[in-house]
C-alpha positions as CSV (number, residue, x, y, z in Angstrom):
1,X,118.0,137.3,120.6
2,X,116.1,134.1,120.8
3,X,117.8,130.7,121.5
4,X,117.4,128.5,119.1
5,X,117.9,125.5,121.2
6,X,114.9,126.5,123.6
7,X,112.9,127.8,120.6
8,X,113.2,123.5,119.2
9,X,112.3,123.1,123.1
10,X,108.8,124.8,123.0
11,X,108.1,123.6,119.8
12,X,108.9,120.3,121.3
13,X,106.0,121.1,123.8
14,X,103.8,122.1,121.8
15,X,104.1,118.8,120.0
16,X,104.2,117.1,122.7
17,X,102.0,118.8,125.1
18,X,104.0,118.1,128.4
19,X,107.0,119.2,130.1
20,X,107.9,115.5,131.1
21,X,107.4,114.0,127.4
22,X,109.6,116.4,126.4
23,X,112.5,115.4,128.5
24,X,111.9,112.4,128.0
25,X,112.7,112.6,124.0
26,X,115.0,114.7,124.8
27,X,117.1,113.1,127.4
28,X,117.1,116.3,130.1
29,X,115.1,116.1,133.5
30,X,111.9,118.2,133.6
31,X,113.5,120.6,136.0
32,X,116.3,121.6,132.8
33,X,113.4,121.7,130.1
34,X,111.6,124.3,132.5
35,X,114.9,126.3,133.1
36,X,115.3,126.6,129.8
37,X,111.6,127.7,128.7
38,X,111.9,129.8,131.5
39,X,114.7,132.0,130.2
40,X,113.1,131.5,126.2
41,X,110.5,133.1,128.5
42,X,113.1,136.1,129.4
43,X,114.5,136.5,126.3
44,X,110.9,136.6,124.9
45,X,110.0,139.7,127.2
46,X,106.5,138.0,127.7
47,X,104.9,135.1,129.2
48,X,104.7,132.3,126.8
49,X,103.6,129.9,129.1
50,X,100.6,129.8,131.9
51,X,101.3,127.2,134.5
52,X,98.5,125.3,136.5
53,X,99.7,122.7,138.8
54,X,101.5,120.1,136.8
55,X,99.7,121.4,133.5
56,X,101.0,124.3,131.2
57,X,99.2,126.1,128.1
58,X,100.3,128.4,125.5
59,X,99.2,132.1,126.2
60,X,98.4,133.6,122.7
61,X,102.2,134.9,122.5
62,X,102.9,131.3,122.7
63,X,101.1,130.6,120.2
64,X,102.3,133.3,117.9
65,X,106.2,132.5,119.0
66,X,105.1,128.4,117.9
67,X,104.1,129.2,114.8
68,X,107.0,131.0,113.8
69,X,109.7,128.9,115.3
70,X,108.3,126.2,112.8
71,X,109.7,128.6,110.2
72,X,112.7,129.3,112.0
73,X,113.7,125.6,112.1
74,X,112.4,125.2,108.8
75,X,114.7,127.9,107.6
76,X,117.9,126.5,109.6
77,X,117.3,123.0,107.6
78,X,117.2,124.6,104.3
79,X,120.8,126.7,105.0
80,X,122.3,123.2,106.1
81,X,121.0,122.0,103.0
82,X,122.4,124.6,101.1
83,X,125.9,124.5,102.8
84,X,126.1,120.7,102.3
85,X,124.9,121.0,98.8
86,X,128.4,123.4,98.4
87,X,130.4,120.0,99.0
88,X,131.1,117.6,96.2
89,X,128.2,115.4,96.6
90,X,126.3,113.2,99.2
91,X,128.8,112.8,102.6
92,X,128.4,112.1,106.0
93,X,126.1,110.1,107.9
94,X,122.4,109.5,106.6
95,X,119.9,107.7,109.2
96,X,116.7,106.2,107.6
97,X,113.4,104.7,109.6
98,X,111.4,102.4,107.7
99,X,108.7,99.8,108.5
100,X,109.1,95.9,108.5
101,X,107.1,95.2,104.6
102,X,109.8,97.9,102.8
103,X,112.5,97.0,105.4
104,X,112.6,93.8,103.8
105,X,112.0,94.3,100.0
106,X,112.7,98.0,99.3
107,X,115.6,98.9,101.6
108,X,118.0,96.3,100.6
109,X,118.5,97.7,97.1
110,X,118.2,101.3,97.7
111,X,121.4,100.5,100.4
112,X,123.1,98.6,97.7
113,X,122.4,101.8,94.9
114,X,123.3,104.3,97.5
115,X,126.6,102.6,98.6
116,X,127.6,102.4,95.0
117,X,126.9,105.9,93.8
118,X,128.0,107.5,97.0
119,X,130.3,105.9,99.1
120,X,130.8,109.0,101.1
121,X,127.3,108.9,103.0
122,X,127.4,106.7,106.4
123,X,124.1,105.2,106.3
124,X,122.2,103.7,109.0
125,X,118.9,102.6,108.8
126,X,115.9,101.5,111.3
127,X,113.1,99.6,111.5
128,X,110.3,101.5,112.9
129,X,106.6,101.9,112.8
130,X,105.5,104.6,110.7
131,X,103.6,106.1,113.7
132,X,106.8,106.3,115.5
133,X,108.8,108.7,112.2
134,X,107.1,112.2,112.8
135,X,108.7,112.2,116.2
136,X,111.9,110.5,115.3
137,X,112.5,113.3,112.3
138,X,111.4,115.8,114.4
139,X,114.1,114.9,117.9
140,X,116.5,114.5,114.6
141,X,117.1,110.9,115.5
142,X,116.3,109.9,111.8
143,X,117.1,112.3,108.4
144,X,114.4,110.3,106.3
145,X,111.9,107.5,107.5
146,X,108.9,106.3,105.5
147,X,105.3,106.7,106.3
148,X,102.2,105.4,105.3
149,X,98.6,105.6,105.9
150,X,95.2,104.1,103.6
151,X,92.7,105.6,102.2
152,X,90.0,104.8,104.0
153,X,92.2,106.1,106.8
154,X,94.1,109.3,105.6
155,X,97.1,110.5,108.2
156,X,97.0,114.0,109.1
157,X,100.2,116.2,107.8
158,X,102.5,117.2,110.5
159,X,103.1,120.7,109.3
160,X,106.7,120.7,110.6
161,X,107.2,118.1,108.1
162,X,107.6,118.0,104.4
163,X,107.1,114.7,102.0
164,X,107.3,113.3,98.6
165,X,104.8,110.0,97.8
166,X,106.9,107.1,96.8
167,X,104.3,104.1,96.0
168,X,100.7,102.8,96.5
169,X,100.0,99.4,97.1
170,X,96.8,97.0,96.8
171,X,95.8,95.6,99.8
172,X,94.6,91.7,99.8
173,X,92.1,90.0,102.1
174,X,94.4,86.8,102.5
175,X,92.3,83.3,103.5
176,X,93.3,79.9,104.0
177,X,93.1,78.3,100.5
178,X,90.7,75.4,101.9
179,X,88.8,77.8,102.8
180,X,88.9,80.7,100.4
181,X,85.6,82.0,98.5
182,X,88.0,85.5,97.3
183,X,84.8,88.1,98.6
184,X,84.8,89.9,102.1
185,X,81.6,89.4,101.9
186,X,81.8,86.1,102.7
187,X,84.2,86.3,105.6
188,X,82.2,87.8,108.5
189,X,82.1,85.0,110.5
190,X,85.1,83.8,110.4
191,X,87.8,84.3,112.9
192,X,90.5,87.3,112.3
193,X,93.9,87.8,112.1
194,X,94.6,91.2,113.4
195,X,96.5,94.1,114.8
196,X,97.4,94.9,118.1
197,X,94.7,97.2,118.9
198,X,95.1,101.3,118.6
199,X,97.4,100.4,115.2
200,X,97.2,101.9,111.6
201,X,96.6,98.4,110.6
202,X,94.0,97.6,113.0
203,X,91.6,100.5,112.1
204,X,92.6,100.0,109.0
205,X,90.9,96.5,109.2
206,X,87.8,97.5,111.0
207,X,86.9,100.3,108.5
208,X,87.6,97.6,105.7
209,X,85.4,95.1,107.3
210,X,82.6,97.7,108.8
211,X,82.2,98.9,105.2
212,X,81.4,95.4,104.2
213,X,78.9,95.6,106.7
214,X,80.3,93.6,109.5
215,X,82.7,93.7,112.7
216,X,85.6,91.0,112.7
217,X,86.0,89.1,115.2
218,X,89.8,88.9,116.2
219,X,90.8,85.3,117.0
220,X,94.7,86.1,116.9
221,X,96.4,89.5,116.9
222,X,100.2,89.9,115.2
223,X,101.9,92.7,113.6
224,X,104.4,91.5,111.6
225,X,102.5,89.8,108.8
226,X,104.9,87.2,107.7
227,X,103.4,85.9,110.8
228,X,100.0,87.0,109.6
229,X,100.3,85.2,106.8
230,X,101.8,81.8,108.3
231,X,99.0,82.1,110.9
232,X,96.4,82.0,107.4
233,X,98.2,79.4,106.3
234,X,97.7,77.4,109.0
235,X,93.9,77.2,108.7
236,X,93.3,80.0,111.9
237,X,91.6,82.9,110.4
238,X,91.7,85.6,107.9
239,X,93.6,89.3,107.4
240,X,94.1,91.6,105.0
241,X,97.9,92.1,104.2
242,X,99.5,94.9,102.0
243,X,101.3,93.9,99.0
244,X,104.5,94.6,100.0
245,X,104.0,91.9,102.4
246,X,102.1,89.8,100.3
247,X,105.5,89.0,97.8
248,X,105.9,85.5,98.1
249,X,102.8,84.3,100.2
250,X,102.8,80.8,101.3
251,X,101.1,78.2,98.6
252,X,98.2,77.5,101.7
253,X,97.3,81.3,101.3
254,X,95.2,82.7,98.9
255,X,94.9,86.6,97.8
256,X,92.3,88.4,96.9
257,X,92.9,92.3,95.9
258,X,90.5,94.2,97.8
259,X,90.1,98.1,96.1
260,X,91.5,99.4,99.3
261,X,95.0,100.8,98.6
262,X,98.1,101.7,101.3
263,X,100.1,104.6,100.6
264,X,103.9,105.7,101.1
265,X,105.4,108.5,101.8
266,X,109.0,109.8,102.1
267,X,108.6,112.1,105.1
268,X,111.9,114.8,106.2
269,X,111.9,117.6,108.2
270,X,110.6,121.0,106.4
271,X,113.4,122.7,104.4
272,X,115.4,119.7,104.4
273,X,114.8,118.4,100.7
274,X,118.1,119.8,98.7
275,X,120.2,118.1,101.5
276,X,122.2,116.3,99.4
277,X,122.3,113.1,101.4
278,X,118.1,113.2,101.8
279,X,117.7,114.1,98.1
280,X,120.4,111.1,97.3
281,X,118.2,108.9,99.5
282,X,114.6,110.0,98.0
283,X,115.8,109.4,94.0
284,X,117.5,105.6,95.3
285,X,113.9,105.0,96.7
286,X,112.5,106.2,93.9
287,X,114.5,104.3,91.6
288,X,114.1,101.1,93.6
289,X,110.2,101.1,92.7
290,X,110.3,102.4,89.6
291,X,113.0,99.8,88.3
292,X,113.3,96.5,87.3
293,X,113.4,95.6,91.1
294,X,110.1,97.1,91.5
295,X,108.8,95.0,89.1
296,X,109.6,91.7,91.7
297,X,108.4,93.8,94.7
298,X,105.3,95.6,93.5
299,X,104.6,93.5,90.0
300,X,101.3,92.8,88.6
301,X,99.6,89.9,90.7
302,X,97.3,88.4,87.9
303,X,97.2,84.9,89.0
304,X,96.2,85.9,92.6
């Protein structure tokens, strides 16, 4: 019989693609995560591994073991599920990752709804970069976290993942009002407001700009855009900012809506959706943007 602990082990390589990353998320030394692929290894009956100096591959049992461990897992999720769902609602502790825009504006009522209707569940919740979620479901450190990409730069699935879409956003190309003409076209030379580099939001802002048919040249580089935006304000360049971020800009900032749009997801670990605690999580955030609080967050920006 297969261990299931080693089986999340070499699923964790394959993710991961070395020994040491995976004790590292996992908190063993390298040594222990070999020992135990090692005796997956036995228990398999065939190599699984090929080993060439510090690197390792999949032989094509690997592979084939991989791909069904990510129904195995998938499989164990949905028969926690089902034995929570046998309790009398939503209990127990609940962790949810969330970026800094819906940390702020979405996350403080869907805490509020969820304590209310179930004040069984122990929530905790983290603020995280969306890049960061896939692995932090996956090493179970989070039951739910939010995602997002854009559309002019769609994410990848993670196939040991499943997810729900919760809300698209406009994105605005956000100037200094004395300053403002309202068209990206008219904004090449100016100086940026950007990402750190090798960010969603970065790309996100060269594709924008590249399609205009120009590179922007970054003067300043933040990543929380509350600063973005105070940085606009203050007369030192130009950025685009997602609405969520864009809720109560300063009066020195103008907003433009650009037809580029960000997208949310609710992301969970496959099988895990009729957990009572993830399902009680996924309707609050639901609720929270289809509601009269949605209507302050994500409203109609007509006069921008």
């Amino acid at each position: 019989m297969l261990d299931v602990r080693r089986l999340r082990l070499l699923s964790d390589l394959h993710r991961l693609g070395t020994i040491a990353a995976v004790a590292e998320a996992r908190t063993y030394t390298p040594s222990a995560v070999s020992q135990q692929l090692a005796a997956l290894e036995r228990e398999a009956g065939v190599p699984l591994l090929e080993r060439t100096g510090r690197r390792v591959a999949f032989t094509a049992a690997g592979q084939i073991l991989v791909r069904h461990t990510e129904t195995v897992l998938a499989a164990l999720e949905e028969a926690d599920a089902a034995i929570a769902a046998v309790r009398t609602g939503p209990a127990g502790p609940v962790r949810i990752g969330a970026f800094p825009s819906a940390m702020r504006t979405l996350l403080p009522p869907v805490l509020v709804a969820l304590g209310r209707e179930h004040p069984a569940l122990e929530l905790t919740v983290t603020e995280l970069d969306p890049v960061a979620v896939p692995a932090a479901l996956l090493e179970r450190s989070l039951d739910v976290g939010l995602l997002n990409d854009y559309d002019i730069a769609p994410a990848e699935a993670d196939p040991a993942l499943d997810s729900v879409p919760l809300l698209e956003e406009t994105v605005y190309l956000a100037e200094p009002v004395a300053t403002a003409t309202g068209a990206l076209d008219d904004v090449s030379d100016m100086p940026w407001i950007s990402a750190t580099s090798g960010t969603l939001c970065h790309e996100v802002t060269l594709r924008v700009c590249r399609a205009a048919g120009f590179t922007p040249q970054a003067r300043h580089h933040a990543d929380d855009f509350a600063t973005v935006l105070a940085l606009v304000a203050a007369g030192q360049g130009v950025s685009l900012v997602p609405e969520l971020a864009a809720a109560s800009p300063p009066a020195e900032v103008r907003l433009t809506a650009l037809p580029t749009r960000r997208r949310t997801r609710i992301a969970f670990r496959r099988g895990a959706a009729a957990h009572p605690a993830v399902a009680a999580v996924i309707a609050a955030l639901h609720a929270a943007t289809r509601e009269g609080r949605a209507s302050t967050i994500l409203g109609t920006r007509s006069s921008l």
